[in-house]
C-alpha positions in Angstrom: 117.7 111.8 53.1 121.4 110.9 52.4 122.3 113.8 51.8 121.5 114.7 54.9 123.1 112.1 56.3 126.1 113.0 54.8 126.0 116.5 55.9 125.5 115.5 59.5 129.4 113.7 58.9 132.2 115.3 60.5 134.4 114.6 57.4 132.1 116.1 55.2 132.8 119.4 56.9 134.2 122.4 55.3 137.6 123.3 57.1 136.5 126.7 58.0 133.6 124.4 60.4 135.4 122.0 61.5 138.3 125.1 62.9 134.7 126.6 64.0 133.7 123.5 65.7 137.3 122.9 67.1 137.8 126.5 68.8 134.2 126.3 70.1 134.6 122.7 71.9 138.0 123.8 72.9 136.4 127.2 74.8 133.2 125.6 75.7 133.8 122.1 77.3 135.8 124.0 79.8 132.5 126.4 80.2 130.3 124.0 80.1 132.6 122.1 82.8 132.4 124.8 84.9 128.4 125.8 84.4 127.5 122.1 85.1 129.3 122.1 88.2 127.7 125.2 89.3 124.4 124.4 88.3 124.9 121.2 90.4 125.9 123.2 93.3 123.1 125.7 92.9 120.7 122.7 92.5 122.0 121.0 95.6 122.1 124.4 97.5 118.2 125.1 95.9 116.6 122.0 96.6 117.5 121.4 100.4 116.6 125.2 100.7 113.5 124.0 99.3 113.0 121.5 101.5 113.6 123.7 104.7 110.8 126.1 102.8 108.4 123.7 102.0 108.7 122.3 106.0 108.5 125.5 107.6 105.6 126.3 105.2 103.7 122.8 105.6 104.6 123.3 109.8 103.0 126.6 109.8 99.7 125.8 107.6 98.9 122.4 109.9 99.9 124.7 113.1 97.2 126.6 111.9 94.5 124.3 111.1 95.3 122.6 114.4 94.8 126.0 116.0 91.5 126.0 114.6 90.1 122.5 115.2 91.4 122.9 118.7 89.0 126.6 119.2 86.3 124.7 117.4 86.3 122.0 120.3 86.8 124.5 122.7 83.9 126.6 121.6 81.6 124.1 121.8 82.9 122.0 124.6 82.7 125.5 126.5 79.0 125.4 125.3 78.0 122.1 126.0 80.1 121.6 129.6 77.9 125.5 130.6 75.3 124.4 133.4 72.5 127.2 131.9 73.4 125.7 128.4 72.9 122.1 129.3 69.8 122.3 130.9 68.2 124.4 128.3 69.5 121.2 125.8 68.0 118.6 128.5 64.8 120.9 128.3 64.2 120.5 124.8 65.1 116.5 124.3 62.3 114.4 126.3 63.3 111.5 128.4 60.7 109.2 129.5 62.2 106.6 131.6 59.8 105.0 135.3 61.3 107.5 137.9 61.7 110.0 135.6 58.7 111.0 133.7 59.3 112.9 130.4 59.4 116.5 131.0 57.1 119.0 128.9 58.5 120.4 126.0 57.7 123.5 124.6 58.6 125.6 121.5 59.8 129.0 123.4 62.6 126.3 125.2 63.3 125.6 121.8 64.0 128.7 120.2 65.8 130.4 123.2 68.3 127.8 123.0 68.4 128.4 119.4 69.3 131.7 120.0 71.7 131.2 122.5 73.3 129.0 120.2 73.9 131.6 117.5 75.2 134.1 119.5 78.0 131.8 121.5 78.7 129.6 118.7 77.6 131.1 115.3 77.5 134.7 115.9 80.6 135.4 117.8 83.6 137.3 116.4 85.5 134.3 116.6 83.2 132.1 115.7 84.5 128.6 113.1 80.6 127.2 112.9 77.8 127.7 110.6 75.5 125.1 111.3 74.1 123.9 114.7 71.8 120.6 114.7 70.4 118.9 117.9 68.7 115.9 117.2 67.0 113.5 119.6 68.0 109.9 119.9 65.6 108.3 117.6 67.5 111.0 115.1 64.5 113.5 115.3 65.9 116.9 114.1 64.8 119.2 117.8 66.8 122.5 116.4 69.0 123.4 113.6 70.4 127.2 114.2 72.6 128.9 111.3 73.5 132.4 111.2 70.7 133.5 108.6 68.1 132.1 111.3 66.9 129.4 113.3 64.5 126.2 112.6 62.5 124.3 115.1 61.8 120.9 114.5 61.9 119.6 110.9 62.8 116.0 108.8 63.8 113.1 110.7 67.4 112.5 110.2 68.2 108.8 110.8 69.3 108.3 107.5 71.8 110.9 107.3 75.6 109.9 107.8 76.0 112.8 110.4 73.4 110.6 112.3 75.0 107.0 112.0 78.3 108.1 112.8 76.3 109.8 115.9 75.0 105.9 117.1 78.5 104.1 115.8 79.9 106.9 118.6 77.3 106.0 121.2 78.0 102.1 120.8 82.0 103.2 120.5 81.4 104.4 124.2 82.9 107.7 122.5 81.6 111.2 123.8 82.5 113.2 120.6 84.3 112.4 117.3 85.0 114.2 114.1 83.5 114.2 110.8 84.0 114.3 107.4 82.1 114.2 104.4 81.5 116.7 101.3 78.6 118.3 100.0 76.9 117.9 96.2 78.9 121.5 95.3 82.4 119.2 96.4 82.7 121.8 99.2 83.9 120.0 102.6 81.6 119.2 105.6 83.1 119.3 109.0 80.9 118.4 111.7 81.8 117.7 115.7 79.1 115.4 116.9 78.8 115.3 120.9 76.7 112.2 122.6 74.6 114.5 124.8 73.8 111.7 127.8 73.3 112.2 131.5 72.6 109.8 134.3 69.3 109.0 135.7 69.0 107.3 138.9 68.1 103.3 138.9 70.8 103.2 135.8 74.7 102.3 136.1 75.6 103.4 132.6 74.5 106.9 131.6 71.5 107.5 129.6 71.8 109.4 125.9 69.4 111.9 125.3 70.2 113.1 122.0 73.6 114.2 119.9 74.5 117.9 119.4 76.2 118.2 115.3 78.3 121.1 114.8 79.3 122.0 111.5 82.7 124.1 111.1 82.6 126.7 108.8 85.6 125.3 106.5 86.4 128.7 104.9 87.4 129.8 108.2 89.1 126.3 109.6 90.7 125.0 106.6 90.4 127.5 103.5 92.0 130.6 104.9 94.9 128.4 106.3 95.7 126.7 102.8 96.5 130.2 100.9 98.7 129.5 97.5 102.4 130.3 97.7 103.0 133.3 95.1 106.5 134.1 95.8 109.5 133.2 94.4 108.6 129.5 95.2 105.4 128.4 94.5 104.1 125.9 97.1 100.5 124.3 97.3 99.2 122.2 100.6 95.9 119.7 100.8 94.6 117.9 103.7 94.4 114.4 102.8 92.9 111.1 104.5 93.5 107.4 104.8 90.2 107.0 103.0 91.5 108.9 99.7 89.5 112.1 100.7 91.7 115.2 99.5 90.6 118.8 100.2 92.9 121.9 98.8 92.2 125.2 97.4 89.6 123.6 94.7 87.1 122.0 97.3 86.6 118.3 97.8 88.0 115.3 95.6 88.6 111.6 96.0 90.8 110.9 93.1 91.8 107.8 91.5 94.8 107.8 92.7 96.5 109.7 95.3 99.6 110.0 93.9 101.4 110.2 97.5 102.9 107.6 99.4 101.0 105.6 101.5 104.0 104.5 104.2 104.5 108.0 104.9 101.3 108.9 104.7 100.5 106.1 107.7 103.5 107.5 109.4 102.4 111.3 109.3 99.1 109.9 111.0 100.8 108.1 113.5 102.3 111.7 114.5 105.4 111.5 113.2 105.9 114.6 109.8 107.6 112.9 106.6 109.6 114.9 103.8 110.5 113.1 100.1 111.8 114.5 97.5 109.8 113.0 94.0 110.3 113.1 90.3 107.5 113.7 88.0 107.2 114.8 84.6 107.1 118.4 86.0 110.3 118.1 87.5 111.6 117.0 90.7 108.8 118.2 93.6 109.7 118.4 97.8 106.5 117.2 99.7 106.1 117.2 103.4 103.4 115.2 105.3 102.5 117.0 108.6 99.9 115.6 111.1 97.2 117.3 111.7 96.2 116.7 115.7 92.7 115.2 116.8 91.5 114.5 113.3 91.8 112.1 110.2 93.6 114.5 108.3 97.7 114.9 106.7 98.7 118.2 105.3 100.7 117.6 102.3 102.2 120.6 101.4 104.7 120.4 98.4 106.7 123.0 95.9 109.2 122.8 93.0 112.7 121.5 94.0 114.7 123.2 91.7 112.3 126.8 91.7 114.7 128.7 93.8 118.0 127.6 92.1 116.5 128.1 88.6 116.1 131.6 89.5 119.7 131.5 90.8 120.6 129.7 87.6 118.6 132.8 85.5 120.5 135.5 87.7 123.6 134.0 86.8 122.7 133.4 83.3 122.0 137.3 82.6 125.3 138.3 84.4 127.1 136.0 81.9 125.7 136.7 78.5 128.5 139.9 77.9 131.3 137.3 78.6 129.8 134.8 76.0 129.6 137.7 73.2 133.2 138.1 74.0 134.8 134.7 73.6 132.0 133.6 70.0 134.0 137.2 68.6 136.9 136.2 69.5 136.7 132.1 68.3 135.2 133.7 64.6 138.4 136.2 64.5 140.8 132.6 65.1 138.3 130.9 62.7 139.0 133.4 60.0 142.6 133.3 60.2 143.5 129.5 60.5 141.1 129.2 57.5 143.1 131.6 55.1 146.1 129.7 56.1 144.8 126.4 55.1 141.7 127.0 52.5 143.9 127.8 49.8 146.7 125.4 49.0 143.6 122.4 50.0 141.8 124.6 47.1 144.2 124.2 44.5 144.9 120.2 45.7 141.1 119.9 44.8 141.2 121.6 41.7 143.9 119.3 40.4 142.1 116.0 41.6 139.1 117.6 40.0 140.7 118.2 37.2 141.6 114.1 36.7 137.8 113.3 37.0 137.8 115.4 33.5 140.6 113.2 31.9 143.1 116.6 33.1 145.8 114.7 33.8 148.6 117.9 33.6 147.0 120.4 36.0 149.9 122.4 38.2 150.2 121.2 41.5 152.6 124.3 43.1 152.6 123.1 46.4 154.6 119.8 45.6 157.2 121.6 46.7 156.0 122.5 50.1 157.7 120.7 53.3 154.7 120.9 55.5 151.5 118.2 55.5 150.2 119.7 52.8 153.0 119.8 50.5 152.8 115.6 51.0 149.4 115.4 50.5 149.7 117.5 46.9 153.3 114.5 46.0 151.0 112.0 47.2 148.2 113.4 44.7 150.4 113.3 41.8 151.2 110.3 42.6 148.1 109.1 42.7 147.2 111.3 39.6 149.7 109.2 37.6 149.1 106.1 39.1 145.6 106.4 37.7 146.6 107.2 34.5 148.6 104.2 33.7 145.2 102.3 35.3 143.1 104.1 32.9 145.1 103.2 29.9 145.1 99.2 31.1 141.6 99.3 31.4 140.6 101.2 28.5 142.6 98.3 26.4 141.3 95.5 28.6 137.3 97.3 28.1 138.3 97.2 24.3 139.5 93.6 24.4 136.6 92.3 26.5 134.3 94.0 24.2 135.5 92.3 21.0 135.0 89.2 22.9 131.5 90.2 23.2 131.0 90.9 19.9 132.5 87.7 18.8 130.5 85.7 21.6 127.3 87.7 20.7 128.2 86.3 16.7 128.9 82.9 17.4 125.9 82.6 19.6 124.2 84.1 16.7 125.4 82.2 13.8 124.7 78.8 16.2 121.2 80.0 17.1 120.1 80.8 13.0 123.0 78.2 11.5 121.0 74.9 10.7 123.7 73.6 8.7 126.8 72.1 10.4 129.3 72.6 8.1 128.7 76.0 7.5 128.5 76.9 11.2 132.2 75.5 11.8 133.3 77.4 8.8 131.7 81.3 9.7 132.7 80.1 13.6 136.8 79.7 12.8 136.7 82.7 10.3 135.0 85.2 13.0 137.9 83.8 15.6 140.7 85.0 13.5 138.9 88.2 12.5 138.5 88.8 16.0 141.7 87.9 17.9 144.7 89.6 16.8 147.1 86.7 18.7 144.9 84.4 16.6 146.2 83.2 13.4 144.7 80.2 12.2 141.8 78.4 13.7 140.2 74.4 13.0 137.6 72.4 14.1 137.8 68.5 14.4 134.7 66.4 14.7 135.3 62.7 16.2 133.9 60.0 14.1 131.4 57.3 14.6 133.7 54.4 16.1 135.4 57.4 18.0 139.0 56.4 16.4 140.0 59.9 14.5 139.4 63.5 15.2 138.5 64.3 11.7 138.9 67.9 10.4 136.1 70.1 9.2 136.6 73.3 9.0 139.5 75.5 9.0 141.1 78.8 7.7 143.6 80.3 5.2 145.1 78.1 2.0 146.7 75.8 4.9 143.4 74.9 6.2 142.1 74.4 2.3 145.1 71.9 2.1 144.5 70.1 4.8 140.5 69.9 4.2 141.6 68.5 0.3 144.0 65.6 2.1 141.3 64.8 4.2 143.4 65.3 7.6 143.0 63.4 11.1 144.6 63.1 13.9 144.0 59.6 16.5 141.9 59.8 19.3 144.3 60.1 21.9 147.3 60.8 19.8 150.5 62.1 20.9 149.6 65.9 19.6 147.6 68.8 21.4 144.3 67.5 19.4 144.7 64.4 20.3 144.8 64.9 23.9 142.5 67.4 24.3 139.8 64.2 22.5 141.1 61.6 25.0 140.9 63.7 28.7 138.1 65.9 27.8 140.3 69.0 29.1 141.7 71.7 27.4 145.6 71.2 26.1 147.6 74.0 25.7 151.3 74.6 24.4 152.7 77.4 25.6 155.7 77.1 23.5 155.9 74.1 20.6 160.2 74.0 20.8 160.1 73.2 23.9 156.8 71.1 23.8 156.1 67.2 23.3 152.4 67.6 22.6 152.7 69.6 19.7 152.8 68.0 16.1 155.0 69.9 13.7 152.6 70.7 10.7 154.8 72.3 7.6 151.8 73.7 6.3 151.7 75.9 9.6 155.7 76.8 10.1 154.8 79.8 12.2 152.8 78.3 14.8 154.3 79.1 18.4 151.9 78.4 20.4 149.1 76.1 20.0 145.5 75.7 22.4 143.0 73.0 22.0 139.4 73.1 23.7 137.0 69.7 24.3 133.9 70.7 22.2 131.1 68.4 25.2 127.7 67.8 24.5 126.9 66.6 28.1 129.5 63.9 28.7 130.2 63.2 25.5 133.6 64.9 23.8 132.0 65.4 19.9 135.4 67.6 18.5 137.9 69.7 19.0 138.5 73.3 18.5 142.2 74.4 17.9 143.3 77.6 17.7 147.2 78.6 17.1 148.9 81.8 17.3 152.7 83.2 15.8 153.2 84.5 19.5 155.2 82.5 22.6 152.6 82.3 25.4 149.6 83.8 23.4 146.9 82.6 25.4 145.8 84.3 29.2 143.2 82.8 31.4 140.9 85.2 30.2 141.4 84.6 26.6 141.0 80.7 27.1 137.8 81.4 29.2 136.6 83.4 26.0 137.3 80.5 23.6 136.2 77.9 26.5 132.7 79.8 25.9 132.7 79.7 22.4 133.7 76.2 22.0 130.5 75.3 24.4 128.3 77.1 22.3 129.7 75.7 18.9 129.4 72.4 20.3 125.5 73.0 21.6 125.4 74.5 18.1 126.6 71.4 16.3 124.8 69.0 18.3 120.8 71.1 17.8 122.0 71.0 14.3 122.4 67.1 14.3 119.6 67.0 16.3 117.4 69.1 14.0 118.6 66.9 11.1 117.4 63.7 13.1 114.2 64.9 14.1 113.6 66.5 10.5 113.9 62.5 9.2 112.2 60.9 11.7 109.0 63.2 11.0 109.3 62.7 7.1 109.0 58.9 8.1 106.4 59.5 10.1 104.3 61.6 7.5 105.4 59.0 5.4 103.9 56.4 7.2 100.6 58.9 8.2 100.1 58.5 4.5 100.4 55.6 4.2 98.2 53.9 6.7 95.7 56.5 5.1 95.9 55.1 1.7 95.5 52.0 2.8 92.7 52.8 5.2 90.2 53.6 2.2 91.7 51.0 -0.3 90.7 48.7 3.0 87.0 51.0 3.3 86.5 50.6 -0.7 87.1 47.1 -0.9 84.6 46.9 2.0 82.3 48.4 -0.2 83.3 46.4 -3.1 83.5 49.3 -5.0 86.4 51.3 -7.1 85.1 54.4 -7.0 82.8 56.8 -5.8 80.9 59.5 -7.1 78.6 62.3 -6.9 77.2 64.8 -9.2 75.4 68.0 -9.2 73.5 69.6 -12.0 74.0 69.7 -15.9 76.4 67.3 -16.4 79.2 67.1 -18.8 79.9 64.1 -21.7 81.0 61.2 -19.6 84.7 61.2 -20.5 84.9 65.3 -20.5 87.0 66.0 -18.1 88.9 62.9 -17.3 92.0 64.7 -18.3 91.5 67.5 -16.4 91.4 65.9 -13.8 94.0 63.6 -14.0 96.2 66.8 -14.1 95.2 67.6 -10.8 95.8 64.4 -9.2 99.6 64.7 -11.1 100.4 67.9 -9.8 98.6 67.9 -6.7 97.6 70.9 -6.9 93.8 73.0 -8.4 94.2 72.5 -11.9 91.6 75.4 -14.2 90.5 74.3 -17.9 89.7 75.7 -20.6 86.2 77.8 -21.7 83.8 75.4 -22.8 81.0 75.5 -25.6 78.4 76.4 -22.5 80.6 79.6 -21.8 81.8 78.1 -18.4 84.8 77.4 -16.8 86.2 73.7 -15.3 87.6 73.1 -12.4 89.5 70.3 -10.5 90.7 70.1 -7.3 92.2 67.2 -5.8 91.3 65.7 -2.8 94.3 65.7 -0.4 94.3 64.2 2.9 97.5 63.9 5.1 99.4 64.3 2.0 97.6 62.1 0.0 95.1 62.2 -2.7 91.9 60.4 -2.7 90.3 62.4 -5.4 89.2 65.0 -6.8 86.4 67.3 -6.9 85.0 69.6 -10.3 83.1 72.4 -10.7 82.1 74.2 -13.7 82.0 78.4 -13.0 80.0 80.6 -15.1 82.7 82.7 -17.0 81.2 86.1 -15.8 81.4 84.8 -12.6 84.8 83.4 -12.4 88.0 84.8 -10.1 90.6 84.3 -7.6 88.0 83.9 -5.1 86.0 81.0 -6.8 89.3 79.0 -6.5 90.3 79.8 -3.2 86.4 78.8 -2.2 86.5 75.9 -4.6 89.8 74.6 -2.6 88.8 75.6 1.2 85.6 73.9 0.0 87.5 70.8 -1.2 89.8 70.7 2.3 86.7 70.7 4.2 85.5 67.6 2.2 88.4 65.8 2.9 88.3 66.1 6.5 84.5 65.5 6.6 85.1 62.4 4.3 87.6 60.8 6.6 85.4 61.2 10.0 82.8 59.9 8.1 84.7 56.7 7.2 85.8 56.4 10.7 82.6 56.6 12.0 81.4 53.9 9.4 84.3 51.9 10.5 83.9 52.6 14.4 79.9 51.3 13.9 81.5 48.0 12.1 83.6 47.0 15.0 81.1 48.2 16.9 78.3 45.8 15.0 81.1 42.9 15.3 81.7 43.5 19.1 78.2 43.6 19.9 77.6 40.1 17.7 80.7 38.5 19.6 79.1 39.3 22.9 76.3 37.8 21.9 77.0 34.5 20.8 79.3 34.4 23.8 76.1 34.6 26.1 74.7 32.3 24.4 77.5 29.4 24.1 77.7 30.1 28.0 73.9 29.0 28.6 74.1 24.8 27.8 76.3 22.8 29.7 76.1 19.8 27.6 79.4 19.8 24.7 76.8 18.8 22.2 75.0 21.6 22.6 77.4 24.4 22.9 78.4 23.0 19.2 75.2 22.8 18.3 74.7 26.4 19.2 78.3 27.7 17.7 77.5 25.9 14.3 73.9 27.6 14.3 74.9 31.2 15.5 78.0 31.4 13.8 76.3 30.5 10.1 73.7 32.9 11.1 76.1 35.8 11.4 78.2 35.0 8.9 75.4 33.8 6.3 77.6 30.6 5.4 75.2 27.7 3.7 78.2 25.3 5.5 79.3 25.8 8.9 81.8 23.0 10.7 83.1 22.2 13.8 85.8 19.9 14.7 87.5 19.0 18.6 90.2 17.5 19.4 91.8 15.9 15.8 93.1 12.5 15.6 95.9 11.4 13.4 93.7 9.5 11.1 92.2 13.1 10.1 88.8 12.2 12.2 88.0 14.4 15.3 86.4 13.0 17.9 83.4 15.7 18.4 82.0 17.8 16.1 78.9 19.6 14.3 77.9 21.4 11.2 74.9 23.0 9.8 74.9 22.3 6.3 75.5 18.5 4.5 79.4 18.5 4.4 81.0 15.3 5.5 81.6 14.9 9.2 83.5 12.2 10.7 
């Protein structure tokens, strides 16, 4: 992906595409200039001839339709208003009213008004019906002629919609209105329904007698006048209503949405034609609203804005494709030229730089000598060139000194980590410093003492250091010297130069000494020593240097201070074996005297000579250790392993072994055997002992309850004298309150016959 990336970068171009990209934008932007601007004017120029098209299309269609709506309701208005015709209709629909008795109606009345509907309305050249229905007022069907035939009489159609828009019209006071509706095969049904009323006398208001519906054939009113534009511009037209009823080529639809404006769709119906121009994801589309006169309906007729000048656009296109093979030869033959001009000395440029990323420092650079761009760009590189070897050469030494202060880091941190003994430590510490740093010469450590008086020295290198360890030498905390200093501010002390310095203390074992550097060795916030380094050079020390040493003298003064620390806590845990031991002697001299016993014993079958292996075993409790005897007269071998517990013995434990079946592995058994005891031995004393204090707690409580029982002095000594001789077993138990001076108590008890006062 970067890669890419990088690619897509102008500056990562080769030259030969950038002077590509250069003579192209420098010949097309003018072309493109110049195509945009005609394609704007051959837009503008297209669409508003589009818009005339799609208005004298949209004109025409609805002129049309109108045309034909307007013979329909001549046709049958011409029908209807014919004398002959209207009183064969007023034949066939009864009226019964008081002075005008229904009239008898028969079925040849019927069908020869059937037939003369057919052949005026249905049958004629002209004709724009297909269906005739004549239905009495109650919306009984009388007739219903088509052109395959004719039908008298039939369903009742009162629930049809034909028939309540028939009675909305007779309450409207309306003579004829137009219908709409579509049929299950979403095929459009247009119907003209006429009130068919006349006047009878004794009446003011005229009397309906039934409703003639005549349904337009809509192939031949609406179908044949909505053909699809195939020319050049493609246009399409649909009648639409205010209910969302849309007819076009297709049949019948009520959509979702109508996708058209509603405000000009209200205006077209008001009689006044709308044109917009919209933008859909098509493209931009020109749609004209057109009224259509006498019914519910809009045309919308709309086509492609930009259809005609895209073809304009191709036509000029195809003209122009010769004049673009021209000017891409003639931008590759410039191409080619400038790029032989300036490939080759920007070549050899790269070479040389190349040639420094291989440690080439020496490659020929000709065109140095050029007075042109590039002749400064190939000074500027060997410049450059040279500029980065002398940067190369400081670094390599500076990489090379920083890793021998890594190393010597990476030692010291070593030595301190695995270096439990102080002395030592300071000793392989000053010894690695002047290995490691060439400007280093000679290199001491200082430790403060207790009463933090003298910076003592401990460790240092060379025959003067050996000297000055044999005189014992030491410096005052605080001192007028670099050491000195350094102990009383906690900072590190430097002298730069000792002539010139009043810090530094002239040492003749160290004549050479121009520059001298102390560093605090802290433990926290506590200054424990010193470490001093000096050097035979003026100024020997850099900040780097000192931050190098700085670390070192941190980690040599951790070092000292874990060391000190694992001294301390080395001591403190012998005293507290020490005392472990102890109390655990003591414990079962305390548990044997309990028992009133010396010793105890247990034995296990044949046994030996009393007396036979006393000394065997008092080797073991000597050494401490399993202790094997000789072979004895039964052909077996002794035994005797002490008892150890928290490093002390207790005892010991024998065993005679078979000889046949003696071997390493009956003493390692014989002493896991023996460890086992021990610990078993001491829970069991400890559990003796917890169920003694337990026994004693339990015998406290109880003569406590009972002491709490009397309320009478007397008696509560009475009953301390009894229980206490009781638990003790004492023949003589006394009690005495409250002595006087005379050595008589005022109160008091006993149980046995001792004198009481």
């Amino acid at each position: 992906m970067t890669n890419w990336l990088n690619r897509l970068k102008i500056t990562a171009w080769p030259i030969w595409v950038k002077l590509l990209v250069g003579f192209v934008l420098a010949v097309a932007i003018p072309l493109l200039l110049l195509m945009a601007l005609t394609v704007n004017t051959v837009q503008q120029i297209g669409t508003e001839n589009t818009r005339i098209f799609v208005e004298e299309t949209g004109t025409r269609q609805a002129r049309a339709i109108t045309t034909a709506f307007a013979q329909g309701r001549a046709q049958l208005n011409s029908f209807i208003n014919d004398d002959n015709q209207f009183i064969q209709i007023r034949n066939v629909l009864p009226l019964s009213t008081p002075d005008l008795p229904e009239p008898a109606v028969n079925r040849n009345a019927i069908f020869n008004l059937a037939i003369s509907m057919q052949n005026n309305l249905l049958l004629s050249n002209n004709s724009l019906y297909d269906q005739i229905n004549l239905i009495d007022p109650g919306g009984q069907l009388i007739l219903r002629a088509q052109r395959q035939g004719v039908i008298a009489g039939g369903a009742n159609l009162a629930d049809t919609a034909s028939y309540r828009q028939a009675t909305q019209a007779r309450l409207r006071g309306e003579s004829q209105v137009f219908s709409i509706d579509f049929s299950q095969v979403n095929q459009p049904v247009l119907e003209i329904i006429n009130v068919l009323s006349i006047y009878v006398s004794g009446t003011s208001e005229p009397v309906v007698i039934g409703y003639l519906i005549a349904r337009m054939d809509p192939s031949a009113t609406i179908f044949d006048n909505l053909p699809v534009s195939r020319n050049f511009l493609d246009t399409n037209s649909r009648l639409v209503t205010r209910a969302g009823l849309v007819i076009d080529a297709e049949g019948v639809s009520v959509p979702d949405n109508l996708n058209i404006s509603t405000t000009l769709l209200d205006q077209a119906l008001d009689g006044d034609a709308q044109i917009e121009v919209i933008n859909t994801s098509a493209g931009a589309r020109v749609r004209y609203y057109t009224p259509i006169t006498e019914t519910p309906f809009v045309l919308v007729t709309e086509g492609a804005a930009d259809a005609m000048s895209n073809q304009i656009i191709d036509f000029i296109m195809e003209r122009g494709f010769a004049l673009v093979l021209g000017i891409i030869f003639l931008v590759a033959v410039l191409v080619i030229l400038a790029n032989q001009l300036l490939s080759t000395p920007i070549q050899r440029i790269t070479h040389a730089i190349q040639a420094v990323t291989r440690g080439n420092y020496n490659a020929s650079l000709p065109d140095v000598q050029r007075g042109d761009e590039i002749g400064e760009l190939a000074g500027s590189v060997a410049d450059m060139r040279k500029r980065i070897l002398d940067l190369v050469t400081d670094l390599e030494q500076r990489i090379e000194t920083r890793a021998r202060d890594i190393t010597t880091t990476r030692e010291i941190s070593h030595a301190a980590a695995t270096q439990r003994d102080v002395q030592q430590l300071m000793e392989q510490v000053v010894n690695l410093i002047v290995q490691r740093f060439a400007n280093i010469y000679h290199a001491q450590v200082f430790l403060i003492d207790r009463d933090q008086r003298f910076a003592i020295l401990r460790a240092s290198t060379g025959d003067a250091g050996r000297h000055l360890l044999a005189r014992g030498h030491r410096l005052a905390v605080g001192s007028n010297s670099v050491v000195g200093r350094a102990t009383e501010t906690g900072d590190m002390v430097v002298a730069r130069d000792v002539a010139s310095s009043r810090l530094h203390r002239h040492n003749d074992l160290l004549p050479d000494t121009l520059t001298e550097l102390a560093i605090p060795l802290r433990v926290g916030d506590r200054i424990i020593g010193v470490l001093d380094v000096q050097s035979t050079q003026s100024d020997a020390f850099d900040d780097e240097q000192m931050n190098v040493l700085q670390t070192m003298a941190d980690q040599v003064a951790v070092a000292i201070e874990n060391a000190r620390l694992y001294t301390e806590s080395l001591r403190q845990l012998e005293e507290i074996e020490r005392g472990r031991r102890t109390s655990t002697l003591q414990a079962w001299h305390d548990y044997m005297d309990t028992l009133r016993t010396r010793q105890l014993e247990s034995a296990a079958g044949i046994l030996p000579a009393s007396g036979f292996h006393d000394d065997l075993r008092q080797s073991a409790l000597e050494r401490g250790q399993v202790v094997v005897g000789k072979l004895t007269a039964q052909r077996t071998i002794p035994i005797a392993v002490p008892i150890s517990l928290r490093g002390q013995l207790l005892g010991t434990v024998e065993w005679e072994v078979p000889q046949n079946e003696f071997d390493h592995n009956k003493v390692q058994l014989a002493q896991d055997l023996t460890d086992r005891l021990a610990v078993n031995l001491e829970k069991a004393r400890l559990f003796q002992e917890s169920q003694r204090t337990t026994q004693r707690e339990r015998l406290v409580n109880e003569i406590s309850s009972r002491l709490t029982t009397p309320n009478d002095i007397d008696q509560i000594l009475q009953t301390a004298v009894r229980e206490v001789g009781m638990a003790l077993r004492a023949p003589h138990v006394s009690i005495r309150v409250n002595p006087q001076t005379n050595g008589h108590s005022k109160n008091g008890h006993s149980n046995g016959q001792g004198d009481q006062a």
